[in-house]
Structure formats: C-alpha cells, structure tokens
MILOVEX-338379 format. One line per 8 residues: number of its first residue (from 1); for each residue x, y, z of C-alpha. Coordinates in steps of 0.25 Angstrom, whole numbers. Layout:
BEGIN
NUM> X:Y:Z; ...
This chain:
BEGIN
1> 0:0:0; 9:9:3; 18:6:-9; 6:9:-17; 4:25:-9; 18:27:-13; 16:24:-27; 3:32:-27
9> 8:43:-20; 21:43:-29; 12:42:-42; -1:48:-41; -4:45:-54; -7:28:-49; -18:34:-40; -26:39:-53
17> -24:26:-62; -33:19:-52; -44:28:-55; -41:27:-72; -51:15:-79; -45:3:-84; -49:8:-98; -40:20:-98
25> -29:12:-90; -28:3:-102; -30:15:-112; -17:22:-106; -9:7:-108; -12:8:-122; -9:23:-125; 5:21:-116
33> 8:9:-125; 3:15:-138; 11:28:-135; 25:19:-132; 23:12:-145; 23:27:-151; 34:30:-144; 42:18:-148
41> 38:21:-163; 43:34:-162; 55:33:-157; 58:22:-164; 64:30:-176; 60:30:-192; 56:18:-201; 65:11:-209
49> 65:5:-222; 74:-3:-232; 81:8:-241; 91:-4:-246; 92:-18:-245; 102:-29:-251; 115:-18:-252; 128:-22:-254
57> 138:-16:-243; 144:-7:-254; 128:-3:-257; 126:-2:-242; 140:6:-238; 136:17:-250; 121:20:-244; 123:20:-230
65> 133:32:-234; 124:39:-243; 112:37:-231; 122:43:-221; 125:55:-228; 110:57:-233; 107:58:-217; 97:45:-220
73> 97:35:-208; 99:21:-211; 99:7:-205; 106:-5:-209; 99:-19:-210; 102:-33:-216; 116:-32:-213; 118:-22:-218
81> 110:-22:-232; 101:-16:-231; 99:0:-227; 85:4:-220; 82:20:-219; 70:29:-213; 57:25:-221; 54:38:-223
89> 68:40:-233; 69:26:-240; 65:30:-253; 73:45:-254; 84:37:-248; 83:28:-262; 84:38:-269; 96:48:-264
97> 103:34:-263; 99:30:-280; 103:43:-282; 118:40:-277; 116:26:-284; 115:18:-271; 113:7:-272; 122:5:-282
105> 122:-13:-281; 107:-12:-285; 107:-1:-296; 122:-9:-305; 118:-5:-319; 124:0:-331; 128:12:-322; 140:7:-317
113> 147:8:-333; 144:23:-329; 153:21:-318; 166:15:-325; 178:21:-322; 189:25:-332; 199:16:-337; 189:2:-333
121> 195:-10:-338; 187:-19:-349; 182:-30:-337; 177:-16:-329; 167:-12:-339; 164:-27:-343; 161:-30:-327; 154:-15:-326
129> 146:-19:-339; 142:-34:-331; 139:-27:-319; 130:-17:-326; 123:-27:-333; 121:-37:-321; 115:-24:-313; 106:-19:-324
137> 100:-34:-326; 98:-35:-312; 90:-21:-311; 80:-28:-322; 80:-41:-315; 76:-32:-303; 64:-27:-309; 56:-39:-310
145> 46:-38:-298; 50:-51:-291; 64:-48:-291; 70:-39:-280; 84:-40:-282; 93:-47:-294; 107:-50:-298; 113:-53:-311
153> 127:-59:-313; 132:-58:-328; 143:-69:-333; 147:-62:-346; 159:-70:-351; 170:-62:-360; 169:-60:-374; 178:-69:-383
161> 179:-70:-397; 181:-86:-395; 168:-93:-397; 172:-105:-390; 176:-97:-378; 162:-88:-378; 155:-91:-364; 140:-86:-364
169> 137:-78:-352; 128:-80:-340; 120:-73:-330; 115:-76:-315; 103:-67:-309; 99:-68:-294; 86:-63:-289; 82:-61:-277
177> 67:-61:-278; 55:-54:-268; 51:-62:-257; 39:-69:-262; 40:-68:-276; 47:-76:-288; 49:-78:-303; 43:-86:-313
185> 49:-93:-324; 47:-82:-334; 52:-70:-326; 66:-79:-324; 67:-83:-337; 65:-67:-341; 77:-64:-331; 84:-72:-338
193> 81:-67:-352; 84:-51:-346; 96:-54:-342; 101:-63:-355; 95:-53:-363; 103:-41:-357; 117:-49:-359; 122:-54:-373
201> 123:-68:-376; 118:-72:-362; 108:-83:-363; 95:-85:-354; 99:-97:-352; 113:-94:-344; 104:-83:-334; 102:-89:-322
209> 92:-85:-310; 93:-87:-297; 84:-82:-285; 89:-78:-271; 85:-92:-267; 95:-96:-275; 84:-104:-285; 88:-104:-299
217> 76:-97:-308; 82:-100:-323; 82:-116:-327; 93:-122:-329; 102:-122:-343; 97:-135:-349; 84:-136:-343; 76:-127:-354
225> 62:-124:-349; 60:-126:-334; 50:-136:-328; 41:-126:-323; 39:-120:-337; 36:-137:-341; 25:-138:-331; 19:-124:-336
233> 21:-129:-350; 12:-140:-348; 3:-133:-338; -1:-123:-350; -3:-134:-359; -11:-141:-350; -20:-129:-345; -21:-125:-359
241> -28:-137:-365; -35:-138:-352; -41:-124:-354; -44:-126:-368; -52:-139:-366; -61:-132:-355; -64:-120:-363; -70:-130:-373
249> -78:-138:-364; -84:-129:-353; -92:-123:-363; -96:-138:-367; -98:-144:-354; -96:-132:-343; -89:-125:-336; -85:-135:-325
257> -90:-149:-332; -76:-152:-337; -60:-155:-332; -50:-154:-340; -33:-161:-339; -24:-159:-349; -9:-167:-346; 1:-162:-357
265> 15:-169:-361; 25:-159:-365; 37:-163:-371; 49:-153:-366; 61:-160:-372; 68:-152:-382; 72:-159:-396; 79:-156:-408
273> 79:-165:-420; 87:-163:-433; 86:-170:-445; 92:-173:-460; 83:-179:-470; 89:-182:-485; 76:-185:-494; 77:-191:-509
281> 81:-183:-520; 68:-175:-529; 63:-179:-539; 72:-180:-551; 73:-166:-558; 70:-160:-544; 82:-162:-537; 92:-151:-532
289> 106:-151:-541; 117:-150:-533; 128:-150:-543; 129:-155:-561; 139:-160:-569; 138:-165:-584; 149:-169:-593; 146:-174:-608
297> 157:-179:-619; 153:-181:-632; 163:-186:-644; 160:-188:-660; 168:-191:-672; 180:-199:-666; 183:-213:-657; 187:-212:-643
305> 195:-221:-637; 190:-232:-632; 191:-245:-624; 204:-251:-615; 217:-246:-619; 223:-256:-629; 222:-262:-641; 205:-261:-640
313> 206:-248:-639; 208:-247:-653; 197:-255:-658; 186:-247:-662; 173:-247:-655; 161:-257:-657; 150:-255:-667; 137:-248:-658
321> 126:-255:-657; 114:-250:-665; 101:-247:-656; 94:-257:-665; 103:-268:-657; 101:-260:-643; 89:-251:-641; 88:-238:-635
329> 82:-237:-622; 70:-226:-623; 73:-214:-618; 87:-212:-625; 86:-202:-636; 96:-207:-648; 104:-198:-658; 103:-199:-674
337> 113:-209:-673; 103:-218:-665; 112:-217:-653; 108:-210:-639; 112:-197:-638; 123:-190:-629; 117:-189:-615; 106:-200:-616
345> 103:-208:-604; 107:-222:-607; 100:-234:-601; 109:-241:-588; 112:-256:-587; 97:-260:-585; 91:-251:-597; 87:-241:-589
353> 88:-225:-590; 92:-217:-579; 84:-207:-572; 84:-193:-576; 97:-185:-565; 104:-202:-567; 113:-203:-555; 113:-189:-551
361> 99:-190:-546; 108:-192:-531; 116:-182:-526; 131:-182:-534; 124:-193:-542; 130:-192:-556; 125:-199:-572; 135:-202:-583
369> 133:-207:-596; 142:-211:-609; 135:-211:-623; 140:-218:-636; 139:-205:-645; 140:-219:-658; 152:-222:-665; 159:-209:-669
377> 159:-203:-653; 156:-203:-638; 146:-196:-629; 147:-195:-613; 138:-187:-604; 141:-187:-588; 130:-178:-578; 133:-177:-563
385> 120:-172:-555; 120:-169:-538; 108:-167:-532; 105:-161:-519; 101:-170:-508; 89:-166:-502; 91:-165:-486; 81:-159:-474
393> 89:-155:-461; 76:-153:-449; 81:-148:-436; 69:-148:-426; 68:-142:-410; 56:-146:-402; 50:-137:-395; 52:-139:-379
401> 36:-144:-373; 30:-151:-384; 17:-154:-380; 17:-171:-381; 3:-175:-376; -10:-170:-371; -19:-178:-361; -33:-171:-359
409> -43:-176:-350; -58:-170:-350; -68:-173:-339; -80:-169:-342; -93:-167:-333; -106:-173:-334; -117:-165:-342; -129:-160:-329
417> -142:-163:-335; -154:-159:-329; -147:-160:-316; -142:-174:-317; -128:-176:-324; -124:-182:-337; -114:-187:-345; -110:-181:-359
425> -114:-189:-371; -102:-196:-376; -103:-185:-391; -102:-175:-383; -89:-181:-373; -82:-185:-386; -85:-169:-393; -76:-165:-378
433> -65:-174:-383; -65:-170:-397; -66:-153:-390; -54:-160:-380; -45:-163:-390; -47:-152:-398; -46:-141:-387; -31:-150:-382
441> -26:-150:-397; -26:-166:-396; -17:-173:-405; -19:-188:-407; -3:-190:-411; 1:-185:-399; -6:-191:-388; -15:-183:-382
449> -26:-190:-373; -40:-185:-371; -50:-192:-362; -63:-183:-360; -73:-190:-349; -87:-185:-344; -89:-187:-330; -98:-182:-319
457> -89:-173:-310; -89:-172:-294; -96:-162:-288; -89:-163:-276; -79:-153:-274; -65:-152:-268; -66:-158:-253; -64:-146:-244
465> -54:-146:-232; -59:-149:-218; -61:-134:-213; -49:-135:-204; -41:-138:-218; -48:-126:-224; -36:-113:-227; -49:-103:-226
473> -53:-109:-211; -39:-110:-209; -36:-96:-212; -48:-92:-204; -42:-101:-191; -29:-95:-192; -34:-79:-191; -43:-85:-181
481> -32:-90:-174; -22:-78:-176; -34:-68:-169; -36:-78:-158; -20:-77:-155; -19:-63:-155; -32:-63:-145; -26:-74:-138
489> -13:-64:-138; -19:-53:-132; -29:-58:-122; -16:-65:-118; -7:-51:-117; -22:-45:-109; -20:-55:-100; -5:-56:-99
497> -4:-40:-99; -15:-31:-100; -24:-38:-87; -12:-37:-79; -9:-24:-82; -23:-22:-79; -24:-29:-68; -12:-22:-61
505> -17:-10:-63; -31:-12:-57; -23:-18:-42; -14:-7:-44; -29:2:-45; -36:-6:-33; -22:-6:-27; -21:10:-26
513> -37:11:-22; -35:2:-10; -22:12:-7; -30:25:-9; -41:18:0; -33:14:11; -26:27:11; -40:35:10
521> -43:27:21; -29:29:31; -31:44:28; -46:43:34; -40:36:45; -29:45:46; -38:57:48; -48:51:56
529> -36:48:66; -31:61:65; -45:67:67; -48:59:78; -34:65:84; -36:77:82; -52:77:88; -44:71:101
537> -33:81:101; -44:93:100; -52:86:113; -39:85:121; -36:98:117; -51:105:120; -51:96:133; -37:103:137
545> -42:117:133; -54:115:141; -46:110:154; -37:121:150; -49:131:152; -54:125:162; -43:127:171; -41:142:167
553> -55:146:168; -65:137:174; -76:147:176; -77:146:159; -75:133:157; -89:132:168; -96:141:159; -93:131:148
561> -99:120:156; -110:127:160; -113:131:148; -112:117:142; -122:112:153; -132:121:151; -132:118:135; -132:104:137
569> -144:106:148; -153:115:138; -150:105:128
C-alpha cells in the first residue's frame, strides 16, 4: 500500500488512468503504437532502388566515383555488383551516368573503333573490330523481351589465301533469360540466323546457344531438325486431317455425334539417289552424229597389181563372171556395163543387205566396201560414222517428313429418332467412308486404313473426384483454413497479450481505489481524533479558566450560577 501512495504521490497522472474507460485506454495503446511506427519510418532514411546491377569492378569503380562527385548517396549490395540509390534520383542518375557513357560493359559497340588510339597495331583494330561486333549483336539479342542479358563470343579465324587451311568461324551466345520466361524453337533458331547473318561465312549451323542454366538451346551439328519439331510435324498433320474430317461430318450428323483419330507415319530419313541410265540408239536416220569420215578410190583404164608376190602375180586376172551366171540381188543398182555401181551395198555372206548407217549405227561403228569397177579398173569406197550415246544422269534429294501412312478411325453416333436411337443405314455409313477418305486425301498404294463405325455413344460423363479431390473445394478449404489461422493467431496474441495488459491495468485501477479508500478513510479517522482532541483540550482549558475565576472573583462566578438555576427553573 504504501509502495502504491508513493508512486501515486510521485506520479499523479496514475490517479486519473483509474478514472479513464477501457475503450479509451486501448485507444491511447494504439495511437502510441501507431505514432512509433511513424516515427520509425521517418527516421528510417529515404528508399532505395537498384540503379545498376551485374557490374564488372571496372564498371563499379567508374560509377561510384562519378555518384561521389555528383553528391548522390549510394549503397552497395550483392558483393559489391550492384549499386542501389535514393528512389526518388534513379532515373536522373541513369541519365547524367549514360551521358558519361557509364556503363561502359553493357553499351561495347562499334564506338569503341572511335576510341582507337594512333599507331594501333593490325591485331588491335582486328580485336577492337570483334569486340564491336560481339557487343552490337549482343545489344540486338538484348531486345527480345524474354531476354535480360546476352553475350556473344566470336571465333573468327584468320584470312588465308590456302584453301586447305581455311577454317569456317563459330560463334557461342549465352542468355541469361527473365525469371519465369523461356524461348521457343523459333525464337532460338532466329538467334541464331542474327548472328550468322551479321558475320561473313558463319554458318547457322556453328551458333550455338546456351541459357544461364547452362542448357543448350541450338541441336546439335548432325541432328537436323530436332525431335520436338518431329512431334509438331506429325501433331499438324494429324489435327489437320482430323479438323478436315469434322468439318464435313458435323454438318451431316451434328455437331457432337462424331469422334475422329488420325495416326500418321512420317518418314524423316533423309536420302539422296543418283542414277545413270544409257538407252538404245534412235531410230535410224534420227541419231545424233558424233564425228564422219569417207574415203572412195576409183581406177579406170589400167591393171593394178595384183595377188602374192611371185610369179602369180604376173598372170592376168580371171575372166568376170557374167550376171547371167550370178544374179543381182534387188536393191543393187548396176551400170551400162551391167556391173554395180561404185558405192552400192553389196549382199554379206548370207545374201543379205546391210541396213542403211551399216556398222556405224554404234557409237565408233564404221562400214567399208570394195567394188570391181570390171575389167579395165577398180572401185573402193570406205565410211566411218560415230553416234552419240544416249545417256540420263537423275540426282534426286528426298525431302526430310514424307508423309508414309495414314490411319483414320471414324465413330460415329446413332441417329435420335423420335426420342429413341437408331443406327444409320448401312448407304449412308458407306457415303461417310467415301466423305473420310476423300476429306484425309487417301491413297490406296500407300497404305492408308480407314475404318468408320456407327455406334451409340455414352452419356455418362467423366467420373467426378470425391469433393475432398475437388481443386475448386480444395481451393475453398485452403483460404478457409489460412482466415482460420490468422483468427486463430490473433485470439492467440488477445489472450497472450492484449487480456493481460488489460487485466493488469484494471488491478493496477482496483489497486489505487482501494489506496484512495483507505486513505480517504485514515484522513477521516485522523480528524476525528484530532477533533476529539482538540474538544477535550478546549473543556480542560474552559474548566481551568473557570477554576481560575473562580478563585479570583467568587461573587461573579455566584451570579453565573445563580443565573443558570433560575433558567434552568423557568425552563
């Protein structure tokens, strides 16, 4: 108690909180907490934001000394690389630092050939030119929206005039992409066609493209088209044929009353065939003439020399025969003399004439003949013909996903009749798989398969999940279940804290009304004591000034008496 009047006697202000309401006691917590969050946030200092982030140390070392003598306050995070500065001064920042050219890692381009120095050697300007060219790609790769930062590296080989010795030259990108995103098939392969584009003789085939994962994007050399662009291959065939065989039906049977399944064989190997075909000659008259020679000798009027060497040599020659004794075959045209002329096709060993071109009807084929001009000379006519040969060189490629097979399966649904289901007649079943096979392009030589079938289809849908495997209730449970711990949370901090303090502060209330009570009534006490004492000291001290009076002048203090008496007797 008394612990409790000092305190209330050192503090007045405890005396009134007794008398405030609960209401505005927790009305005052709440401001008081509210007011040293203010506090806090004010003294906390400004907000700050990113200005740069992935710097080199050169990068790093150049902007903090251009922020100090631009009076900017800066703080270093990441270890280092990155540089965060107040909120409110990010972007002017960015741009007093751009018009320094910081940073300079981020913006290498074809600017750094305005910054060569005089007397460069051959290999400076060659790496200045690579470097310029690696950093301008790598500005262009930047500006794909997936794509936060890239890097190019440039293998450019030196010029020979050796073509043995000629390398073809390479390239390696890195992209560090966005969190969340990625790139399609296509937006790699266009990476790659920039950057082979932008360098002479670089092949798309020698980019390659690597994430910050450390994935490669790009296929492989070798591979050709990747297996994902197989499955979408097949996957357009297949949605093709199947979209073409619905939008013939549903306007036939309904919209809903038929199921289509196309299967496709795509042959992706790649072949290349070449062939040499020689074919017969044309016909005669027709042919090509690769090269003619004739020679013809004719003697008249004298004997030439004839036989062996030797004595029959000298004899003269035998009498001719006379046609009467060996016909003319027909065909030979003969001369006044009745002998054939010069140049006539004379019948071979079996009587037979030679075809028009003789021997030189094959290629480097040549025709001779010798005719007796009669007795007084000699006749000899010799032809060489070559023909061309006729020859066909094919050299045929294949084309990579050459479509091998088609399978087609058609289900279609019974025909509602008056309420009651029926299937189609079997006219009308075989007119869909006539429509099938036209709409799927089918071709007998190649295999394709089609099997329509009418049949009644389920009405039953897909089973649904037992609720407690339902996402939507799932979904549902878990809010439910997050408001339930945060109610659960605060009735738990009411009762850990805010009764308590609560509590504590109605004892410390009863507390200091019993005090005030009990010192309300010691006060009462005291005064009646001290009332009491004085009431007794004023009767001594009247019964010692009547003595007193007494003793000095008797005849008064009769005359009191007496004067009492007689009221008290008249009353």
């Amino acid at each position: 108690m008394s612990r409790m009047a000092e305190l209330t006697a050192r503090f007045p202000a405890l005396e009134k909180l007794g008398s405030v309401s609960r209401s505005v006691q927790l009305g005052a917590v709440a401001a008081a907490i509210a007011l040293l969050a203010i506090a806090a946030l004010w003294f906390r200092g400004p907000d700050y934001k990113v200005l740069f982030s992935n710097l080199q140390d050169r990068d790093g070392g150049a902007i903090i000394t251009a922020l100090a003598q631009m009076n900017v306050p800066y703080q270093l995070t990441e270890n280092g690389t990155a540089i965060l500065v107040p909120a409110e001064k990010v972007h002017e920042t960015r741009l007093q630092l751009a018009q320094q050219g910081l940073p300079r890692s981020g913006e290498a381009g074809f600017e750094i050939i305005d910054q060569t120095r005089f007397g460069a050697s051959q290999f400076t300007e060659q790496v200045n030119f690579q470097r310029a060219l690696e950093g301008e790609l790598a500005s262009s790769i930047q500006a794909l929206n997936a794509v936060q930062h890239a890097r190019v590296h440039l293998a450019l080989p030196r010029e020979t005039l050796f073509v043995r010795d000629r390398q073809p030259p390479s390239a390696s990108v890195l992209l560090t992409l966005y969190p969340g995103r990625m790139l399609s098939e296509a937006q790699v392969s266009a990476i790659s066609w920039l950057v082979s584009s932008s360098v002479p003789n670089l092949a798309a085939d020698n980019v390659s493209v690597v994430d910050q994962n450390g994935r490669l994007l790009t296929a492989p050399a070798g591979t050709g088209n990747g297996d994902s662009a197989r499955r979408d291959l097949v996957s357009e065939i297949e949605t093709r044929t199947v979209q073409r065989i619905l939008t013939l039906l549903n306007p036939i049977v309904g919209t809903g009353n038929v199921r289509a399944q196309v299967s496709a064989d795509v042959d992706f190997a790649q072949r290349e065939q070449t062939s040499e075909v020689y074919r017969p000659n044309q016909l005669p008259g027709q042919a090509a003439v690769r090269s003619q020679q004739t020679s013809s000798s004719l003697q008249n009027g004298g004997q030439a020399p004839e036989g062996v060497p030797g004595a029959l040599t000298n004899q003269p020659p035998p009498d001719p025969v006379a046609p009467i004794n060996q016909p003319v075959p027909e065909g030979v045209q003969l001369g006044p003399d009745g002998q054939p002329l010069p140049g006539a096709a004379l019948p071979d060993a079996a009587g037979a004439l030679p075809a028009p071109g003789g021997a030189g009807a094959a290629a480097g084929g040549a025709q001779a003949a010798a005719v007796p001009l009669g007795p007084q000379g000699h006749a000899r006519n010799d032809a060489t013909i070559n023909y061309e040969v006729d020859r066909t060189i094919s050299h045929v490629k294949d084309a990579i996903g050459q479509l091998r097979r088609l399978s087609v399966a058609v289900v279609v649904n019974y025909r509602d009749v008056d309420g009651e289901p029926q299937p189609l007649p079997d006219e009308e079943i075989q007119k869909i798989d006539e429509l099938v096979k036209q709409a799927m392009g089918y071709v007998p030589d190649r295999g394709d398969s089609v099997s329509v079938v009418n049949s009644l289809f389920s009405e039953e849908g897909p089973r649904e999940p037992p609720f407690w495997q339902n996402p939507a209730y799932i979904d549902h449970a878990l809010q439910l279940l997050k408001y339930i711990l945060i109610i659960a949370a605060a009735i738990l901090l009411w009762r850990g804290l805010g009764r308590p303090i609560l509590d504590n502060m109605a004892e410390a209330k009863e507390k200091l009304e019993q005090e005030a009570q009990e010192l309300e009534d010691n006060r009462a006490a005291m005064e009646a004591a001290e009332r009491r004492a004085s009431e007794m000291t004023r009767y001594q001290e009247n019964l010692a000034t009547a003595r007193t009076m007494a003793t000095k002048d008797p005849r008064a203090v009769a005359m009191v008496l007496r004067s009492w008496l007689e009221k008290k007797n008249v009353n």
